[in-house]
Backbone as a ProteinNet text record, in pm:
[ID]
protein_1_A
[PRIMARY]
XXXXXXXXXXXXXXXXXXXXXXXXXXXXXXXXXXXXXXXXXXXXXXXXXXXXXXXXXXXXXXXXXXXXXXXXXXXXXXXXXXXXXXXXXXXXXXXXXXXX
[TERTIARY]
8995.8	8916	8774.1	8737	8548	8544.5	8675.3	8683	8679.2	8752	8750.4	8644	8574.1	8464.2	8354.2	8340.1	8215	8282.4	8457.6	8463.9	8452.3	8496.2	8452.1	8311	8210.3	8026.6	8002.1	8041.9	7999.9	8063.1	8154.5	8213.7	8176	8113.4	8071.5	7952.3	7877.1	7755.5	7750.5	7810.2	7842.3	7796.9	7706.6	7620.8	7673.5	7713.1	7760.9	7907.8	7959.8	8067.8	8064.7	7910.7	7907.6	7923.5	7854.6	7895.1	8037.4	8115.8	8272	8341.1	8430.5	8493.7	8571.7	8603.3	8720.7	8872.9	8904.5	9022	9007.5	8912.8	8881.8	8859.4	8815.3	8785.7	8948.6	8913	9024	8994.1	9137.4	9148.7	9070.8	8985.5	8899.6	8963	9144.9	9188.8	9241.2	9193.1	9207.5	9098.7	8990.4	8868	8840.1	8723.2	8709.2	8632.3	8538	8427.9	8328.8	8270	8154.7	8194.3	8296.4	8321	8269	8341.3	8340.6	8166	8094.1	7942.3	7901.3	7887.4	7820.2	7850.6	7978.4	8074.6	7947	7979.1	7862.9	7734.4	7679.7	7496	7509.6	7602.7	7528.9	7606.6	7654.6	7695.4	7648	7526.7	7416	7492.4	7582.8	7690.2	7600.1	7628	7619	7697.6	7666.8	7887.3	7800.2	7671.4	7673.6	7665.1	7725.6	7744.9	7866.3	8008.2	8099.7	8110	8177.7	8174.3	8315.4	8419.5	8537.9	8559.5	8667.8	8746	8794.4	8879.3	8922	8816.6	8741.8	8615.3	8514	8515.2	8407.2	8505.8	8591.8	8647.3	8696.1	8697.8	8686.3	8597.6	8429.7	8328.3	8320.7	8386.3	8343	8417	8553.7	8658.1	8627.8	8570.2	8495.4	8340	8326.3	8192.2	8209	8365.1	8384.1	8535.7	8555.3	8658.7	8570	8475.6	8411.4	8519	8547.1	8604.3	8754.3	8822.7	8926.4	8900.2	8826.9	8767.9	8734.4	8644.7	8613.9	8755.2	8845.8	8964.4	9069.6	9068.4	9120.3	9062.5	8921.7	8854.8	8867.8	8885.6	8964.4	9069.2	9150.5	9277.1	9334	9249.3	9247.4	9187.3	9072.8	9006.2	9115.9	9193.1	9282.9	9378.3	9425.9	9522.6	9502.5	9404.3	9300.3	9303.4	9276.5	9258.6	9367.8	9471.3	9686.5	9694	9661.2	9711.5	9677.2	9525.3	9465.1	9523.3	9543.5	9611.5	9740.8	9849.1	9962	9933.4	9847.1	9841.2	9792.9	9641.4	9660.5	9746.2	9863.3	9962.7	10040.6	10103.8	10175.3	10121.8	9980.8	9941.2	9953.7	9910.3	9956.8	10098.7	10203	10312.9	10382	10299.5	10322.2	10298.9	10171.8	10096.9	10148.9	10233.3	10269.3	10424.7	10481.2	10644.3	10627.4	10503.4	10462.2	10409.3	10414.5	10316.8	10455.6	10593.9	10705.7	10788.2
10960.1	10840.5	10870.8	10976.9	11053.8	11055.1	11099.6	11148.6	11010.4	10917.7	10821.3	10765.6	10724.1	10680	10723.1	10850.9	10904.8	10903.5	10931.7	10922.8	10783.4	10628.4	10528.6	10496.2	10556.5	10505.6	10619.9	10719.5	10796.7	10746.7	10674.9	10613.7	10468.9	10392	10255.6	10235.5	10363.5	10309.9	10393.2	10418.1	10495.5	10391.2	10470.8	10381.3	10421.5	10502.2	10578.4	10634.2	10680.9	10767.7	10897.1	10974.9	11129.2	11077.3	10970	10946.4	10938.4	10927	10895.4	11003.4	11002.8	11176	11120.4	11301.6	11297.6	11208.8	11171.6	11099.4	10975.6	10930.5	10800.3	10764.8	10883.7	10879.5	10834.6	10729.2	10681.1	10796.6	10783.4	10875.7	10800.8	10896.9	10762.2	10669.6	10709.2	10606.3	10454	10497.7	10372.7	10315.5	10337.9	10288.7	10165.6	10082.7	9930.1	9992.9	9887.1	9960.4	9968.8	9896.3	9928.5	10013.7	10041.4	10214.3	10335.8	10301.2	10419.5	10447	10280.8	10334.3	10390.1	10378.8	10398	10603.8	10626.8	10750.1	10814.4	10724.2	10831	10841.1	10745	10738.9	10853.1	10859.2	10971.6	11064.2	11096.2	11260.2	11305.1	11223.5	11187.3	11205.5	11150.2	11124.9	11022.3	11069.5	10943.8	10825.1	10749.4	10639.3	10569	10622.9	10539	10364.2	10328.5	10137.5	10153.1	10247.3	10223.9	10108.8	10018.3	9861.3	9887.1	9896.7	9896.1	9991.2	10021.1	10088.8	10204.7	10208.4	10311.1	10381.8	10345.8	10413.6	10470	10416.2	10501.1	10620.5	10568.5	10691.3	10780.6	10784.1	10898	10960	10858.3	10925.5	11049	11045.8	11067.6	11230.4	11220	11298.7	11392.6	11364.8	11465.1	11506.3	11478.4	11522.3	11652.6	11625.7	11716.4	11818	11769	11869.9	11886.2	11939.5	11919.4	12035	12135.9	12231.7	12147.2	12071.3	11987.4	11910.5	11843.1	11719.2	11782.9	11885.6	11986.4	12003	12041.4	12099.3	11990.2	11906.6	11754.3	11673.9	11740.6	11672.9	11839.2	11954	11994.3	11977	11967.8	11940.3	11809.7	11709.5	11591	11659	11690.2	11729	11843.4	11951.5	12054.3	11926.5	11818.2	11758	11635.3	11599.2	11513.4	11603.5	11765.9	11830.2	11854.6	11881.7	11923.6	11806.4	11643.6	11510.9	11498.5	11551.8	11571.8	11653.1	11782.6	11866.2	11756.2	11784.1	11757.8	11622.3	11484.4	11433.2	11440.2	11529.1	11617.4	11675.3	11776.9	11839.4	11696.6	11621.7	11560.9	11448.9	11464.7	11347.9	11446.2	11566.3	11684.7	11737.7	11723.8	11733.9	11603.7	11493.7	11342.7	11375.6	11389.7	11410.1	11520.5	11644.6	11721	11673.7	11574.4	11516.5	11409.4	11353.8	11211.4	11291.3	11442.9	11478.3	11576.6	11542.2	11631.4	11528.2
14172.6	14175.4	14133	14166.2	14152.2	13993.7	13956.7	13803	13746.3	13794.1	13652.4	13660.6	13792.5	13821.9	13704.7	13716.5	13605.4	13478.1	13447.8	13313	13202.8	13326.6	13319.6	13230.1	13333.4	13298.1	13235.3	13161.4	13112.5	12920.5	12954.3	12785.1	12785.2	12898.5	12916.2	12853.7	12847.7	12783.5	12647.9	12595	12441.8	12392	12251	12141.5	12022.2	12040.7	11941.2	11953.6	11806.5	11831.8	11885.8	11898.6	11953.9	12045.9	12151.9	12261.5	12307.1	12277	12322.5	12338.6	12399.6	12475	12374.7	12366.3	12278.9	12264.6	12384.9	12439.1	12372.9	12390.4	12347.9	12208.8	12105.6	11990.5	11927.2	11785.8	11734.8	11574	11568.8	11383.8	11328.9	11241	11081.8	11018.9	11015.9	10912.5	10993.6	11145.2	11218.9	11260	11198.7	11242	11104.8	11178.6	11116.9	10984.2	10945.6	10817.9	10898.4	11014.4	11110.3	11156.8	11236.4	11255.7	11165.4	11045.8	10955.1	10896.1	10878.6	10855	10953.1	11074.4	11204.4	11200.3	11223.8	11185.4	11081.6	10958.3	10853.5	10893.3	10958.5	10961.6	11074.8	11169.1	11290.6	11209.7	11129.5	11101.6	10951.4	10894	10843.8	10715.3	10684.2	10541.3	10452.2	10336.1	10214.8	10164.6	10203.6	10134.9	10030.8	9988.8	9861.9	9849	9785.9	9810.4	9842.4	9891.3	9951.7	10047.7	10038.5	10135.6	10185.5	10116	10182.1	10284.3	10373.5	10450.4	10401.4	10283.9	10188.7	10122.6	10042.6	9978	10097.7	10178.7	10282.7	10360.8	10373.6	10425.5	10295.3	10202.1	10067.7	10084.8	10113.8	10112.3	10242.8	10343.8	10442.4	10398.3	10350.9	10381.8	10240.3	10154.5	10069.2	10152.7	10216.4	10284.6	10370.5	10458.7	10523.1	10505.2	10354.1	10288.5	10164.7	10121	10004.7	9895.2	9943.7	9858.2	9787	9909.1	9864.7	9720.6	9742	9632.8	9505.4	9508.5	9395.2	9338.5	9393	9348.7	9313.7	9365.9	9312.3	9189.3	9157	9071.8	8935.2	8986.9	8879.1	8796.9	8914.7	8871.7	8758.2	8825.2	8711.1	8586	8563.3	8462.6	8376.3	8452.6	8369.3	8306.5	8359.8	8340	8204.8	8274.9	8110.1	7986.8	7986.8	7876.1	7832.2	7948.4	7869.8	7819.9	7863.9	7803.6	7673.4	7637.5	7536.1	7395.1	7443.4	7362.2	7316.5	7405.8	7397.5	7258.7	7261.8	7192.5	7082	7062.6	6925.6	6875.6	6966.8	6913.7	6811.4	6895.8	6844.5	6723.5	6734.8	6596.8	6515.6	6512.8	6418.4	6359.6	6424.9	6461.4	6323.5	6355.2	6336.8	6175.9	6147.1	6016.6	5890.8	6017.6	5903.2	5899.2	5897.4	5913.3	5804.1	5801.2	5701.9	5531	5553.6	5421.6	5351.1	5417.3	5332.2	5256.4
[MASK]
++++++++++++++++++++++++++++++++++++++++++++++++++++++++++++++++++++++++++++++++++++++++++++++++++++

């Protein structure tokens, strides 16, 4: 009874999300968009003009996977340059089939 008593008024007056025991904390991808700004301003994140739910939580989750995102944003980029090739190959491919 002592315990819930203080664990009660100790999450009753939370202003914040540092304030909230862990128990009580919800996953990011279940939090509102006032959640998720509030989330970035105390853990002093950038969201940019992010407005939605989805885009702020991108922002958030490259903030605190940054090496992830780098590597996701390679990976597109290796993949843009094989799409690239591959279609030079084949206009080449194309060009020397049209000149026999």
């Amino acid at each position: 009874m002592l315990l819930s008593r203080h664990r009660n008024r100790r999450d009753k007056g939370a202003t914040s999300l540092k304030d909230v025991t862990p128990s009580a904390a919800i996953p990011l991808e279940e939090m509102s968009v006032e959640d998720l700004k509030g989330y970035a301003a105390d853990h002093e994140i950038e969201i940019g003009r992010s407005s939605s739910q989805d885009g702020i939580l991108k922002k958030i989750q490259e903030f605190e996977n940054p090496v992830d995102s780098e590597a996701e944003e390679a990976a597109r980029l290796a993949a843009e340059a094989e799409a690239e090739a591959e279609e030079a190959a084949a206009k080449a491919a194309e060009e020397a089939g049209s000149e026999e």
